[in-house]
C-alpha positions as CSV (number, residue, x, y, z in Angstrom):
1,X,0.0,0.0,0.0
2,X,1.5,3.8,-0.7
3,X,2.1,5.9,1.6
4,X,0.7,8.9,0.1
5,X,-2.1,10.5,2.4
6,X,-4.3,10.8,-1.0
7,X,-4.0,7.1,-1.8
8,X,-5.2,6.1,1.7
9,X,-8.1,8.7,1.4
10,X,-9.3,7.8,-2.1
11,X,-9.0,3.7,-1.4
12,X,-11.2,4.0,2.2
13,X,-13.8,6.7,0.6
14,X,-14.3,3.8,-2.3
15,X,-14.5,1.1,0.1
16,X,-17.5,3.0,1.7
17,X,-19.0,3.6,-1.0
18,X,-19.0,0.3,-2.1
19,X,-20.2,-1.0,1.0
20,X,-24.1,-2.3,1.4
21,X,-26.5,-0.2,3.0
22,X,-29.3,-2.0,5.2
23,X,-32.8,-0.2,5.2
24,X,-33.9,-0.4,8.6
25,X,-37.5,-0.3,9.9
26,X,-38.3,-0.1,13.5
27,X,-41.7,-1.3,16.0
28,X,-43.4,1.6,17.1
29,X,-46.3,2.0,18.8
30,X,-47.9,4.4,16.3
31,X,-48.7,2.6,13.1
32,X,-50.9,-0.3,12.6
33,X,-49.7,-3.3,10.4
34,X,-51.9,-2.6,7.6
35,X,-50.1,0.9,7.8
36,X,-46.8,-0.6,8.0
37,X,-47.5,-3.3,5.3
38,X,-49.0,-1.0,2.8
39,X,-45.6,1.2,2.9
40,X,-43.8,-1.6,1.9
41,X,-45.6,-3.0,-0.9
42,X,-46.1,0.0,-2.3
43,X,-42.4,1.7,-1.4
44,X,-40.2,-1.2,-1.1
45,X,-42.0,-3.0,-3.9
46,X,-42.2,-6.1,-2.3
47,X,-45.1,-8.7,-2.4
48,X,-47.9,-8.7,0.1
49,X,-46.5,-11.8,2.0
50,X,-42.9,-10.4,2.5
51,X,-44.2,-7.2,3.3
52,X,-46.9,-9.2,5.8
53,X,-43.5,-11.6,7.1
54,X,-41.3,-8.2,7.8
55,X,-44.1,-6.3,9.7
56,X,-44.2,-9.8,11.9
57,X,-40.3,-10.0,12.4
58,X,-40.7,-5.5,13.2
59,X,-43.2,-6.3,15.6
60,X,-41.3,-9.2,17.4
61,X,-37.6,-8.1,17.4
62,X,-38.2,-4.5,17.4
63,X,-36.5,-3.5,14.4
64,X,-36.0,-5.5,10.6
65,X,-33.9,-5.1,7.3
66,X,-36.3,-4.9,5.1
67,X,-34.4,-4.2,1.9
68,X,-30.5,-3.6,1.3
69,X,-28.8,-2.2,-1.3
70,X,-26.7,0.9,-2.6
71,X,-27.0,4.1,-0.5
72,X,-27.9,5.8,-3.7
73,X,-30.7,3.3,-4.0
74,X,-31.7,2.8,-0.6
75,X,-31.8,6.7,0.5
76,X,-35.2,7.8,-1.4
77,X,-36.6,4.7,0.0
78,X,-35.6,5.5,3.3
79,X,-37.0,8.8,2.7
80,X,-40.2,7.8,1.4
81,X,-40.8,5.3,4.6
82,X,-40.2,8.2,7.0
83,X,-42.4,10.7,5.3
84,X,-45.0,7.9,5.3
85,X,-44.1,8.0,9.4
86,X,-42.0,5.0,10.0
87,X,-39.0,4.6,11.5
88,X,-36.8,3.8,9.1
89,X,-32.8,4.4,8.8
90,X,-29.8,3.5,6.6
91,X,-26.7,1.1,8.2
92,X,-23.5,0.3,6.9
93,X,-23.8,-3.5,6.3
């Protein structure tokens, strides 16, 4: 590896951004599942029985990875959940 300051900087800044993001959801006691499963089909685009299997898995551990993928992919859907009033965040994977 060089020990130039810009090579170090460039090479961890494209490891990042290369790295998967996870799309977070979290339980709350706010929304219903119908709410929470409606957000998903239509926003995530999955099918009504993964949406129904990762409002079960929000509800029992607390939080769920609904959908992972780049950050440039994953923001606006991260977005889109929280304007809808989920909890919903982006992690490193």
């Amino acid at each position: 590896m060089s020990s130039n300051p810009l090579f170090k900087e460039q090479y961890e800044t494209e490891v990042l951004d290369s790295a998967g993001y996870a799309l977070i959801v979290w339980n709350d006691e706010v929304n219903t599942f119908d709410h929470v499963i409606n957000c998903l089909v239509e926003i995530c685009g999955h099918t009504l029985l993964q949406a129904e299997q990762c409002a079960w898995i929000i509800h029992n551990n607390g939080k769920y990875a609904v959908k992972s993928g780049s950050y440039e992919d994953m923001e606006p859907i991260c977005t889109a959940l929280c304007e809808k009033g989920l909890s919903a965040q982006l992690e490193v994977q």
